[in-house]
N, C-alpha and C positions, 0 to 999 in steps of 0.2 A: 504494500500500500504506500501510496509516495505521502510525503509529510506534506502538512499545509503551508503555503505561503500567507504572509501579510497579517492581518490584525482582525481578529474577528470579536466582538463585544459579545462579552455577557452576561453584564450587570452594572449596570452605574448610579451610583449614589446623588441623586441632583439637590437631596436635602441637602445635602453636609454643604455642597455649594452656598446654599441659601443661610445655611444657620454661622458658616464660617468664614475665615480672609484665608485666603490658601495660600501663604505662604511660598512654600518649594516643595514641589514634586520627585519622587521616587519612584522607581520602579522595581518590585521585588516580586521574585516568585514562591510556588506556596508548596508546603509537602503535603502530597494528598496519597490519599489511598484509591484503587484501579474504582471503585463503586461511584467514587466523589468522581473521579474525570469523565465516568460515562453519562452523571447525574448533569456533569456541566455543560459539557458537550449540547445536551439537548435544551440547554438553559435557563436550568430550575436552580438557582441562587438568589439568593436578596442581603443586600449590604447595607439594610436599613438602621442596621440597631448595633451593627458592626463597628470598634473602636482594635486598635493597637498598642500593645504596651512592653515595657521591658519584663522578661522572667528569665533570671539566671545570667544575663549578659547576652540573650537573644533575643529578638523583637515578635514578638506571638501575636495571632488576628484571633479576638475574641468576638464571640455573639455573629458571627459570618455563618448563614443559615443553609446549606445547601441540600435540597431534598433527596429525601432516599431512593435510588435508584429502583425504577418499577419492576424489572427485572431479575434484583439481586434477591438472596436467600440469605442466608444467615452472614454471609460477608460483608452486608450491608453495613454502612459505618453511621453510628451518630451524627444528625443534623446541625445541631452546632457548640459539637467539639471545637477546641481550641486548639488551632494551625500554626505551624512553627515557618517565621517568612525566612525566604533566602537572599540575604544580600551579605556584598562584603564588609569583611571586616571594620574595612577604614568606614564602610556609608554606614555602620553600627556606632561604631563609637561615637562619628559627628550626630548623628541623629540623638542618641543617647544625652551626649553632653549639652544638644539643647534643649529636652526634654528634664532634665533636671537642673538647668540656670532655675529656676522656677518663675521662669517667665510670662508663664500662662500657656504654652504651647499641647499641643496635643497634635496625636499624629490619625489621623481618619483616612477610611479606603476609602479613592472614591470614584475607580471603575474595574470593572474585574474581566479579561478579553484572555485568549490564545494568540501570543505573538508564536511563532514559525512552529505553531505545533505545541508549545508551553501555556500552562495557566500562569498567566502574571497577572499581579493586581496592584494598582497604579494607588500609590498614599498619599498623600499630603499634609507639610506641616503646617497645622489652620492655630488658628487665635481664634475663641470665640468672636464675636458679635451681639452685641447688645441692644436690641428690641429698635431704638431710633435709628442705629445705623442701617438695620435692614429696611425700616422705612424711607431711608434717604434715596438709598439705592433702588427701590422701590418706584420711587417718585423721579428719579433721572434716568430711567427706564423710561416711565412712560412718557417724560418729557423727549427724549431723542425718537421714540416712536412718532410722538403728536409732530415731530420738528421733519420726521422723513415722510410723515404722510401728506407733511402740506408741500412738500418739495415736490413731491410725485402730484398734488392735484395744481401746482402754477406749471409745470413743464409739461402739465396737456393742458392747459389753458383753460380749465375749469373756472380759477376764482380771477 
């Protein structure tokens, strides 16, 4: 069977967008068992309630929910066990050491795809957001919307 090219999604988090500032992005892959990559494959995961943290000098993905495979029998693995991510050393330690500045940081997945064949799921270090920044942002949304729609109604000469 030839291995897959390119990047194919299968799960993205658009909360954590909303609820966060994201920071800088990672990309780590995940230890799964054969039940989990068959479960994902077909694209039963949700990274709703999914957060990362340190255990033991490793970076683990907790509460990442992935259904159990229809097909499996007793091999079937727990929905949502806690997954050990793969990255290197050095992106451990800097992630680490800003996670414990105590800066407010936190590290959130916030899409989960097969690059060439691999599940990798993309993190980010986010900073909360507090209730009026999401409204600002909010409201400069819908400003630049209200700003392109009137752009498109002068240049067909509507108004």
């Amino acid at each position: 069977m030839a291995k897959e090219q390119g990047r194919k999604l299968i799960a993205s988090n658009k909360k954590a967008r909303h609820d966060y500032a994201i920071l800088k992005t990672y990309e780590a892959g995940l230890v799964l068992a054969g039940t989990e990559v068959k479960s994902l494959r077909e694209g039963r995961a949700s990274l709703v309630d999914a957060f990362a943290q340190e255990h033991e000098g490793e970076i683990m993905l907790y509460g990442l929910h992935i259904a159990e495979y229809g097909y499996g029998s007793w091999t079937n693995h727990a929905p949502r066990r806690t997954r050990k991510l793969l990255l290197h050393r050095a992106e451990i330690a800097k992630i680490l050491g800003q996670l414990r500045d105590g800066n407010g940081l936190t590290l959130v997945p916030l899409s989960m795809y097969f690059s060439e064949g691999w599940a990798k799921v993309e993190l980010g270090m986010a900073r909360g957001l507090k209730s009026y920044d999401k409204r600002q942002i909010l409201a400069e949304r819908d400003a630049q919307k209200e700003i392109a729609r009137e752009m498109g109604r002068r240049l067909k000469g509507r108004r």
